[in-house]
C-alpha positions as CSV (number, residue, x, y, z in Angstrom):
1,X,6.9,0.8,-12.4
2,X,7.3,3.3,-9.4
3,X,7.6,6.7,-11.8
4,X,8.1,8.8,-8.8
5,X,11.7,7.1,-7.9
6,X,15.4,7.6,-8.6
7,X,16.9,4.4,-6.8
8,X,16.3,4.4,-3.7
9,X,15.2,8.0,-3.0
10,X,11.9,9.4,-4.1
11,X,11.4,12.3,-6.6
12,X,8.2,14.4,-5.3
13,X,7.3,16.5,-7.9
14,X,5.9,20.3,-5.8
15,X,3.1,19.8,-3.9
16,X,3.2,16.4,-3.7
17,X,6.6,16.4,-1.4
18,X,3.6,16.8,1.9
19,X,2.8,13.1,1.0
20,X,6.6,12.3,2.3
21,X,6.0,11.5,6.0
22,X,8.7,8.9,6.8
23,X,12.0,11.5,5.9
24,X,12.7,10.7,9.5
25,X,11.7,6.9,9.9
26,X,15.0,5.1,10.5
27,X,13.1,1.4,10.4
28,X,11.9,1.1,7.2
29,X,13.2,-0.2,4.5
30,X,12.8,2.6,1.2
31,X,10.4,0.5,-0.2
32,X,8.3,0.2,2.6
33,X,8.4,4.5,2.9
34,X,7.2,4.5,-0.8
35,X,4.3,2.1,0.1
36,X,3.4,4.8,2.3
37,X,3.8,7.6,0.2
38,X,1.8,6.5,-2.8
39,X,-0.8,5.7,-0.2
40,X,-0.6,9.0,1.1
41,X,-0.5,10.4,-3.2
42,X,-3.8,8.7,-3.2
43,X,-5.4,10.0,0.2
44,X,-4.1,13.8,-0.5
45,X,-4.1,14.1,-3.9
46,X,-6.6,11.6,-5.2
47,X,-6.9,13.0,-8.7
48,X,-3.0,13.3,-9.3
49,X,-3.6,9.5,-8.3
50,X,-6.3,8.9,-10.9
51,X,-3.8,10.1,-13.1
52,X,-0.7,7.4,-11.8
53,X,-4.1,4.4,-12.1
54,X,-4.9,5.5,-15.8
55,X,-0.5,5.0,-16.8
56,X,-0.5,2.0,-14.2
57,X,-3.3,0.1,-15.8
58,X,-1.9,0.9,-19.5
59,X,1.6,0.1,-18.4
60,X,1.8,-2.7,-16.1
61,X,2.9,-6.1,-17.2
62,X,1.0,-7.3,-14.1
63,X,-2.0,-5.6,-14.2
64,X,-4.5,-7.9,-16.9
65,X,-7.7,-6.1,-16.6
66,X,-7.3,-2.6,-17.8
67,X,-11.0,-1.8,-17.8
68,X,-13.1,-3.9,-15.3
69,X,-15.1,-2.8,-12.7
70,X,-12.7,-3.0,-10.1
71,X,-10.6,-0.6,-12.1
72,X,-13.9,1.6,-13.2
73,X,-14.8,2.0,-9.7
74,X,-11.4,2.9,-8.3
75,X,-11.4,5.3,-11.0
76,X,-15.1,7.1,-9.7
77,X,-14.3,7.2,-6.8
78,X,-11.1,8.9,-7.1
79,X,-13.2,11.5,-8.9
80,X,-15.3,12.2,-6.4
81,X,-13.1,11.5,-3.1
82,X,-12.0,14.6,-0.7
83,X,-8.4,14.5,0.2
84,X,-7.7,12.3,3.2
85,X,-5.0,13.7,5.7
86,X,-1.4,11.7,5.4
87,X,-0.6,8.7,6.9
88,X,2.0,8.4,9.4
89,X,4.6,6.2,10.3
90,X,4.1,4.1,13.7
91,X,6.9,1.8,15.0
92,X,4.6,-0.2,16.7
93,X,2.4,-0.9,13.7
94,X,5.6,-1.5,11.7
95,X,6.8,-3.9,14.6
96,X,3.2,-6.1,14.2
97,X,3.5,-6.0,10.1
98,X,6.9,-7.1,10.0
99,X,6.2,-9.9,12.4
100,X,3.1,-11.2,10.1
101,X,4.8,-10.7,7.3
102,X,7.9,-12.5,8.2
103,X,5.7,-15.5,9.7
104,X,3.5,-15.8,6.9
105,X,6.4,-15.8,4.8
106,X,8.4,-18.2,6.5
107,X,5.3,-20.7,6.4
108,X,4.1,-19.6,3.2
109,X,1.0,-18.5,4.6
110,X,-2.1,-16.0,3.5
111,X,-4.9,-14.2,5.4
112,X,-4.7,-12.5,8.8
113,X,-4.3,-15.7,11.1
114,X,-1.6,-14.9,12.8
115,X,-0.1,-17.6,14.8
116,X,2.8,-16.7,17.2
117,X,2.3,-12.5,16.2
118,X,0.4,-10.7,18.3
119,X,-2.6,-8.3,16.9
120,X,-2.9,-4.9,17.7
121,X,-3.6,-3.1,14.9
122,X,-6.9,-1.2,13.6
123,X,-6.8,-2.4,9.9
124,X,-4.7,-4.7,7.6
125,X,-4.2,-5.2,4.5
126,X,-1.8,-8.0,2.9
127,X,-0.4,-8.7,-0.6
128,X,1.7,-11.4,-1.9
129,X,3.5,-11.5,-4.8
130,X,4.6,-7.8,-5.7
131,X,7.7,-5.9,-4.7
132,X,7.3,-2.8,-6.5
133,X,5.9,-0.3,-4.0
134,X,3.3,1.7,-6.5
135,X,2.4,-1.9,-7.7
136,X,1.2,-2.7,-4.4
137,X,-0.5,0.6,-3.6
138,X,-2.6,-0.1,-7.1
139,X,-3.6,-4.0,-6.4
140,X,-4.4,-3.2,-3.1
141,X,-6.7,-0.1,-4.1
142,X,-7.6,-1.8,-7.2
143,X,-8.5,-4.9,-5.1
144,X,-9.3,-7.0,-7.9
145,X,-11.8,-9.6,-7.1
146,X,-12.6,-8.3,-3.5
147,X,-16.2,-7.5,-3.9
148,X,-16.0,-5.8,-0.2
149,X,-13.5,-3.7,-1.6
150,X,-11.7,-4.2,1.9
151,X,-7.8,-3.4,1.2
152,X,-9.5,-0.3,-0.4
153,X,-11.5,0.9,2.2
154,X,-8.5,0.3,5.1
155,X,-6.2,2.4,2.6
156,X,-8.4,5.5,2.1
157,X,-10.2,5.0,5.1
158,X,-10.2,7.0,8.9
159,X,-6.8,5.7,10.1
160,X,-4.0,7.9,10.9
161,X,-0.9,5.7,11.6
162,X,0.6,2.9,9.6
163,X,3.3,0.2,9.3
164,X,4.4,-1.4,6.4
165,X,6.3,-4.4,6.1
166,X,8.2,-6.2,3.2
167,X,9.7,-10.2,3.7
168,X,10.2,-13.2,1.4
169,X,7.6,-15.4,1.1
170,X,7.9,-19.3,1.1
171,X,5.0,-19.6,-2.0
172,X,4.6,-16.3,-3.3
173,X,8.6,-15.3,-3.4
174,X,7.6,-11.4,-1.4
175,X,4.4,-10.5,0.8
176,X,3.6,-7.1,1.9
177,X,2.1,-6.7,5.3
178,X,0.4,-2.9,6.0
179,X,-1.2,-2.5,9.8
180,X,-3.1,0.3,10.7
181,X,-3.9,2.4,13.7
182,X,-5.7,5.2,14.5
Protein backbone atom coordinates (compact mmCIF):
# COMPACT_ATOMS: atom_id res chain seq x y z
CA UNK A 1 0.00 0.00 0.00
CA UNK A 2 2.73 2.75 0.73
CA UNK A 3 2.65 4.30 -3.15
CA UNK A 4 5.30 6.72 -2.29
CA UNK A 5 8.13 3.79 -1.78
CA UNK A 6 10.72 1.92 -3.79
CA UNK A 7 12.02 -0.72 -1.14
CA UNK A 8 13.24 0.67 1.44
CA UNK A 9 13.86 4.29 0.25
CA UNK A 10 11.06 6.77 -0.33
CA UNK A 11 10.09 8.37 -3.70
CA UNK A 12 8.93 12.12 -2.84
CA UNK A 13 7.37 13.38 -5.72
CA UNK A 14 8.68 17.76 -5.85
CA UNK A 15 7.39 19.52 -3.21
CA UNK A 16 6.62 16.94 -1.16
CA UNK A 17 10.43 15.88 -0.52
CA UNK A 18 10.12 18.96 2.68
CA UNK A 19 7.94 16.24 4.44
CA UNK A 20 11.42 14.08 4.60
CA UNK A 21 12.72 15.07 8.01
CA UNK A 22 14.50 11.89 9.20
CA UNK A 23 17.36 11.74 6.01
CA UNK A 24 19.71 12.02 8.88
CA UNK A 25 18.02 9.77 11.66
CA UNK A 26 20.39 6.86 12.14
CA UNK A 27 17.82 5.01 14.80
CA UNK A 28 14.97 4.30 12.97
CA UNK A 29 14.04 1.66 11.20
CA UNK A 30 12.78 2.84 7.29
CA UNK A 31 9.55 2.10 8.22
CA UNK A 32 9.36 3.95 11.11
CA UNK A 33 10.82 7.32 8.94
CA UNK A 34 7.85 6.65 6.55
CA UNK A 35 5.39 6.64 9.51
CA UNK A 36 6.73 10.00 9.90
CA UNK A 37 6.68 11.20 6.66
CA UNK A 38 3.14 10.39 5.66
CA UNK A 39 2.29 12.14 8.91
CA UNK A 40 4.16 15.03 7.94
CA UNK A 41 2.25 14.56 3.92
CA UNK A 42 -0.85 15.00 5.94
CA UNK A 43 0.22 18.04 8.25
CA UNK A 44 1.99 20.00 5.13
CA UNK A 45 0.11 19.02 2.39
CA UNK A 46 -3.21 18.04 3.68
CA UNK A 47 -5.12 18.05 0.35
CA UNK A 48 -2.30 15.94 -1.55
CA UNK A 49 -3.29 13.71 1.58
CA UNK A 50 -7.03 13.81 0.87
CA UNK A 51 -5.94 12.58 -2.28
CA UNK A 52 -3.60 9.32 -0.75
CA UNK A 53 -7.30 8.69 1.79
CA UNK A 54 -9.68 8.79 -1.30
CA UNK A 55 -7.01 5.62 -3.23
CA UNK A 56 -6.33 4.21 0.45
CA UNK A 57 -10.03 3.70 1.21
CA UNK A 58 -10.79 2.30 -2.47
CA UNK A 59 -7.71 0.16 -2.30
CA UNK A 60 -7.05 -1.26 0.94
CA UNK A 61 -7.80 -4.79 1.71
CA UNK A 62 -7.85 -3.69 5.33
CA UNK A 63 -9.79 -0.76 5.32
CA UNK A 64 -13.88 -2.17 5.37
CA UNK A 65 -15.64 1.04 5.64
CA UNK A 66 -15.00 3.13 2.58
CA UNK A 67 -17.65 5.71 3.38
CA UNK A 68 -18.46 6.13 7.13
CA UNK A 69 -18.27 8.99 9.06
CA UNK A 70 -14.95 8.37 10.43
CA UNK A 71 -13.78 8.44 6.85
CA UNK A 72 -16.30 11.55 5.80
CA UNK A 73 -14.87 13.52 8.54
CA UNK A 74 -11.31 12.87 7.93
CA UNK A 75 -12.12 13.74 4.54
CA UNK A 76 -13.68 17.57 5.68
CA UNK A 77 -11.46 18.25 7.58
CA UNK A 78 -8.57 17.69 5.34
CA UNK A 79 -10.47 20.21 3.20
CA UNK A 80 -10.48 22.78 5.32
CA UNK A 81 -7.13 22.19 7.46
CA UNK A 82 -4.05 24.79 7.08
CA UNK A 83 -0.75 23.11 6.73
CA UNK A 84 0.81 22.12 9.98
CA UNK A 85 4.71 22.62 10.18
CA UNK A 86 6.68 18.97 9.90
CA UNK A 87 7.35 16.79 12.43
CA UNK A 88 10.61 15.99 13.66
CA UNK A 89 12.52 13.26 14.78
CA UNK A 90 13.49 13.05 18.71
CA UNK A 91 15.66 10.28 20.00
CA UNK A 92 14.30 10.53 23.26
CA UNK A 93 10.73 10.16 22.06
CA UNK A 94 11.89 7.31 19.87
CA UNK A 95 13.74 5.79 23.05
CA UNK A 96 10.02 5.90 25.21
CA UNK A 97 7.99 4.43 21.92
CA UNK A 98 10.30 1.68 21.40
CA UNK A 99 10.33 0.71 25.05
CA UNK A 100 6.23 0.61 25.10
CA UNK A 101 6.12 -0.88 22.14
CA UNK A 102 8.49 -3.59 22.79
CA UNK A 103 6.77 -4.26 26.39
CA UNK A 104 3.37 -4.22 25.10
CA UNK A 105 4.44 -6.56 22.60
CA UNK A 106 6.26 -8.91 24.58
CA UNK A 107 3.07 -9.12 26.95
CA UNK A 108 0.65 -8.73 24.35
CA UNK A 109 -0.65 -5.72 25.81
CA UNK A 110 -2.93 -2.58 24.53
CA UNK A 111 -3.51 1.07 25.88
CA UNK A 112 -0.96 3.42 27.42
CA UNK A 113 -0.31 1.50 30.82
CA UNK A 114 3.02 1.23 30.75
CA UNK A 115 4.56 -0.89 33.28
CA UNK A 116 8.35 -0.96 33.58
CA UNK A 117 8.64 2.18 30.64
CA UNK A 118 8.89 5.29 31.83
CA UNK A 119 6.46 8.27 30.32
CA UNK A 120 7.66 11.32 29.11
CA UNK A 121 6.13 12.13 26.23
CA UNK A 122 3.33 14.91 25.24
CA UNK A 123 1.05 12.65 23.12
CA UNK A 124 0.65 8.97 22.03
CA UNK A 125 -0.88 7.22 19.84
CA UNK A 126 -0.72 3.20 19.47
CA UNK A 127 -1.78 0.72 16.76
CA UNK A 128 -1.66 -3.01 16.61
CA UNK A 129 -1.91 -4.99 13.89
CA UNK A 130 -0.51 -3.14 10.72
CA UNK A 131 2.99 -2.92 9.42
CA UNK A 132 2.57 -0.92 6.39
CA UNK A 133 3.64 2.58 7.25
CA UNK A 134 0.79 4.62 5.11
CA UNK A 135 -1.61 1.98 6.59
CA UNK A 136 -0.92 3.08 9.87
CA UNK A 137 -0.84 6.87 9.24
CA UNK A 138 -4.62 6.25 7.67
CA UNK A 139 -6.11 4.04 10.75
CA UNK A 140 -4.69 6.27 13.02
CA UNK A 141 -6.12 9.47 11.28
CA UNK A 142 -9.09 7.62 10.18
CA UNK A 143 -9.50 6.41 13.83
CA UNK A 144 -12.28 4.25 13.21
CA UNK A 145 -14.51 3.90 16.07
CA UNK A 146 -12.71 6.56 18.40
CA UNK A 147 -15.52 9.00 18.81
CA UNK A 148 -12.83 11.51 20.47
CA UNK A 149 -11.00 11.26 17.46
CA UNK A 150 -7.84 11.09 19.74
CA UNK A 151 -4.94 9.41 17.45
CA UNK A 152 -6.33 12.12 15.08
CA UNK A 153 -6.00 15.02 17.05
CA UNK A 154 -2.28 13.96 18.56
CA UNK A 155 -1.20 13.50 14.68
CA UNK A 156 -2.33 16.82 13.31
CA UNK A 157 -2.18 18.49 16.44
CA UNK A 158 0.52 21.34 18.06
CA UNK A 159 3.44 18.91 18.60
CA UNK A 160 6.75 19.36 17.08
CA UNK A 161 8.87 16.21 17.83
CA UNK A 162 8.05 12.59 17.42
CA UNK A 163 9.26 9.00 17.84
CA UNK A 164 7.95 6.12 16.22
CA UNK A 165 8.45 2.73 17.10
CA UNK A 166 7.74 -0.75 15.30
CA UNK A 167 8.05 -4.36 17.51
CA UNK A 168 6.27 -7.74 17.33
CA UNK A 169 3.40 -8.20 19.19
CA UNK A 170 2.50 -11.29 21.32
CA UNK A 171 -1.56 -11.00 20.18
CA UNK A 172 -1.63 -8.73 17.40
CA UNK A 173 1.66 -10.16 15.46
CA UNK A 174 3.19 -6.00 15.05
CA UNK A 175 2.16 -2.77 17.22
CA UNK A 176 3.15 0.62 16.39
CA UNK A 177 4.02 2.94 19.25
CA UNK A 178 4.18 7.04 18.10
CA UNK A 179 5.28 9.49 21.26
CA UNK A 180 5.04 13.00 20.98
CA UNK A 181 6.73 16.06 22.28
CA UNK A 182 6.58 19.50 21.84
Amino acid sequence: MSGLTDGDSLVVPGVLKKAVTTADCDYMTADEKQVIYYLNVARMYPAHFSELLRVYVTESPFHKAKNSNYVNSLKSELKIMKPLPPLLPDKAMWELSRCWATEAGNKGLTGHNRKKCKAGYMGECCQYGVSDPMEIVMELLIDEGISSLGHRRICLGNFTHVGVSIQPHKKYRVNTVLDFDR
